[in-house]
C-alpha positions as CSV (number, residue, x, y, z in Angstrom):
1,X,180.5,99.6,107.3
2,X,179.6,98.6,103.1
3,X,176.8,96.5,102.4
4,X,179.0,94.8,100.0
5,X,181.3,92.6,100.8
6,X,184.4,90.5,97.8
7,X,184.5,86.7,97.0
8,X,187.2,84.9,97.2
9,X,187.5,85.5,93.0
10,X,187.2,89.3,93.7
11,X,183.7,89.7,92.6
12,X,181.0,91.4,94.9
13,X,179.3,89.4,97.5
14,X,175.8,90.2,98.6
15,X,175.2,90.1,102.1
16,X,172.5,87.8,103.4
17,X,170.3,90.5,104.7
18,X,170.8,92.5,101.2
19,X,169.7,89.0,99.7
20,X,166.6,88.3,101.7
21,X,165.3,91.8,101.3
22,X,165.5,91.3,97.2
23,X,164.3,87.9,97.0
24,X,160.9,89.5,98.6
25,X,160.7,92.5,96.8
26,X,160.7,90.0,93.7
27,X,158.3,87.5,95.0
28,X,155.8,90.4,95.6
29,X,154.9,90.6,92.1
30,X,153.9,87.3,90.7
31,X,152.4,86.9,93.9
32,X,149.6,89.6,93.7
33,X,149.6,88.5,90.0
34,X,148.5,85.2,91.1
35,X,146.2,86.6,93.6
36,X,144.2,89.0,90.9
37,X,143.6,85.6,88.5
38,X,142.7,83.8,92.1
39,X,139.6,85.5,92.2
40,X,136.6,83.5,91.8
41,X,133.8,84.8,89.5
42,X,130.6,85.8,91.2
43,X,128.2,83.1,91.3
44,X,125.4,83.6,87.9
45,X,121.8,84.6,89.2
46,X,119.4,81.8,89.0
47,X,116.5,82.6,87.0
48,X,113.4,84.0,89.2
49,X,110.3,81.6,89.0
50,X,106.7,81.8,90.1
51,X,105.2,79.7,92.5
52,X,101.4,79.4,94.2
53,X,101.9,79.1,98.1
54,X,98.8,78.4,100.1
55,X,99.7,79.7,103.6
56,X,97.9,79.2,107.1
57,X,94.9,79.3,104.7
58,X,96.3,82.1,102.5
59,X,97.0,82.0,98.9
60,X,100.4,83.6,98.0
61,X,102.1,84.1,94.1
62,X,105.7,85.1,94.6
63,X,108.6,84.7,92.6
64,X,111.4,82.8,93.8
65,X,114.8,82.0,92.9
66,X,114.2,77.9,92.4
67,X,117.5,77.4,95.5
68,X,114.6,79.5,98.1
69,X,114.2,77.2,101.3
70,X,110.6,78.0,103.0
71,X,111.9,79.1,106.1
72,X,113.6,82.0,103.5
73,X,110.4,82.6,102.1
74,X,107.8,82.4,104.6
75,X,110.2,84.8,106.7
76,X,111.7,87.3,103.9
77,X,108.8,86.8,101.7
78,X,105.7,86.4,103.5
79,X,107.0,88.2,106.9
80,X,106.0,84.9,108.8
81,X,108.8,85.8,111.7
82,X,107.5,83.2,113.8
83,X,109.0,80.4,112.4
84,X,112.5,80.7,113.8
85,X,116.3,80.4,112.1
86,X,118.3,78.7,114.2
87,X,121.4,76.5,113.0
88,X,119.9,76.2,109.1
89,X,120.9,72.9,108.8
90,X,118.3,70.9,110.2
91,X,119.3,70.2,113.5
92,X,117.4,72.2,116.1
93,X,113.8,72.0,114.7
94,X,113.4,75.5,115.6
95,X,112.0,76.2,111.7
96,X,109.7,73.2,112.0
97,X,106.5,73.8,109.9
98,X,103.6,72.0,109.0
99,X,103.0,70.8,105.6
100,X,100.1,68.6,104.1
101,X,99.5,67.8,108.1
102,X,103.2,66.6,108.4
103,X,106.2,68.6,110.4
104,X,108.7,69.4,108.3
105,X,111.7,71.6,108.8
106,X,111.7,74.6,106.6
107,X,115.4,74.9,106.4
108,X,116.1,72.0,104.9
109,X,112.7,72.3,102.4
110,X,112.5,74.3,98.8
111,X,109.8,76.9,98.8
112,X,109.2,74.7,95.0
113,X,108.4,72.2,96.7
114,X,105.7,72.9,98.3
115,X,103.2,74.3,95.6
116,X,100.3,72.4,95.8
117,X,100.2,71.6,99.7
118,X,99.2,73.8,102.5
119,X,101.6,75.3,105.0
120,X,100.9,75.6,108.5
121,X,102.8,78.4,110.5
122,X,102.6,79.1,114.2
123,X,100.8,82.3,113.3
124,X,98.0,79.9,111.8
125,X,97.3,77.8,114.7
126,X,95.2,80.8,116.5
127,X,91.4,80.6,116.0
128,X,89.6,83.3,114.0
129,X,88.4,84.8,117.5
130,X,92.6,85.1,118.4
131,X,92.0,82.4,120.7
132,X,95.1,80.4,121.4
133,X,95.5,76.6,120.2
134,X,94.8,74.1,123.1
135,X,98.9,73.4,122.2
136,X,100.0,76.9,123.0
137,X,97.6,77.8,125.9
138,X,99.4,74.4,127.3
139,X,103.3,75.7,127.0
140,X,101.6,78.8,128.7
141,X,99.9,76.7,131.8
142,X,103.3,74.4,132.5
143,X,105.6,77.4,131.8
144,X,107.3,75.6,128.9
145,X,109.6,77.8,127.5
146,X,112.3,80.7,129.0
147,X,114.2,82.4,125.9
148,X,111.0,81.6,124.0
149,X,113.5,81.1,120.5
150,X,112.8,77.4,120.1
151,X,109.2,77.8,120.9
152,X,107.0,78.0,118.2
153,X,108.9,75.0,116.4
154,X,108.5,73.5,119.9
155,X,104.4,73.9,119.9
156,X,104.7,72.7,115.9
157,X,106.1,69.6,116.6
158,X,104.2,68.7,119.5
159,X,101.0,69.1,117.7
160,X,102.5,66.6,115.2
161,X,103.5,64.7,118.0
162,X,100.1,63.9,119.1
163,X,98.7,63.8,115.7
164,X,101.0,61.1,114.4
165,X,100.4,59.1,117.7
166,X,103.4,58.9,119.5
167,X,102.2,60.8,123.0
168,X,101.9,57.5,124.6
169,X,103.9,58.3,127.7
170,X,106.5,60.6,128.5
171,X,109.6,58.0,127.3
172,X,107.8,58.0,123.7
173,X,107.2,61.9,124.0
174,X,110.8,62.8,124.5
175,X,111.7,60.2,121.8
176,X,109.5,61.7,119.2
177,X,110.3,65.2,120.0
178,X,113.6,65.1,120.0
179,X,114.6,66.7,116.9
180,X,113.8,70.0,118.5
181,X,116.3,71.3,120.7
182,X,116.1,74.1,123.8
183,X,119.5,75.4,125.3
184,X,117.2,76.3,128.2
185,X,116.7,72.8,129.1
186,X,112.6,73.4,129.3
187,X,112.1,69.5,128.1
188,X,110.3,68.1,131.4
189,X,108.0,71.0,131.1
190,X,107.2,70.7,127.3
191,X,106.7,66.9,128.2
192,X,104.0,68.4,130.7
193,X,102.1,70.4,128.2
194,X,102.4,67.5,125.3
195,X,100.7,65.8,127.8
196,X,98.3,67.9,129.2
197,X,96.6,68.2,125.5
198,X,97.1,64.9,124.6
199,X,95.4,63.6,128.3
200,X,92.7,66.1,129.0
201,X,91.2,66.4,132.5
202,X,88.0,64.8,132.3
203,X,85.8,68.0,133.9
């Protein structure tokens, strides 16, 4: 049976499925027309820059692009793996660092901005012997940690923890340390070793 079918004036009427198969056979051209000038131009290269680090005691001269966080650096740069990525953005303190004797998460920090102030690592925290800090021979004893991810941001912060003052009791420990998450659910045991450094057994 024809396709084509005559209007009441005796010209030829298109049939709808004849219409619907033209009208997309048109549209296909401006469309991947307007797709090809879519295209966003690749972002321009920042200009590389050098910077002094001074890291766990080591003095570093790399060069950066200015937008480098620390964690990037310390991990792609200086091949610090302990300091962990976890959600980059600032929410799981599982890239928390130390910085002029302050925790600061190295996501959310510019490599620029800390020329000039000395970075703290968990690879630093060891003695020159390889002894362990009193911190991390402490997660060890109370068996404060499982996956072990979260860890050395864990041990980072509750160093700070003690050294800002805030390991009063458990309430204030869990308060102050509660930027730094563990999907293992480890808390009442990293509450145990805070405490266990901060409140030595007098021998």
């Amino acid at each position: 049976m024809s396709e084509t079918r005559r209007t009441a004036t005796g010209g030829p009427a298109v049939s709808r499925r004849l219409f619907l198969a033209g009208s997309a056979g048109g549209m296909a051209v401006p469309l991947a027309a307007a797709g090809a000038q879519a295209r966003v131009p690749d972002e321009p290269q920042a200009e590389a820059f050098t910077i002094d680090l001074k890291v766990n005691g080591q003095a570093h001269s790399l060069a950066l692009d200015p937008r480098a966080t620390l964690l990037d650096t310390l991990r792609d740069g200086l091949g610090l793996t302990g300091t962990k990525k976890g959600c980059d953005h600032g929410q799981c303190g599982a890239c928390t660092v130390h910085m002029g004797g302050r925790r600061v998460l190295s996501c959310l920090t510019l490599a620029a901005m800390t020329e000039g102030q000395e970075v703290t690592t968990v690879e630093g925290l060891e003695g020159a012997d390889g002894s362990l800090h009193p911190m991390q021979q402490a997660f060890i004893d109370q068996d404060a940690f499982q996956c072990g991810y979260c860890t050395p941001g864990q041990i980072m912060s509750a160093i700070a923890c003690i050294d800002e003052g805030h390991a009063g009791d458990p309430a204030e420990i869990r308060e102050y340390m509660s930027g730094n998450l563990c999907r293992c659910g480890a808390y009442p045991n990293i509450v145990a070793a805070i405490r266990q450094v901060a409140e030595p057994t007098e021998s």
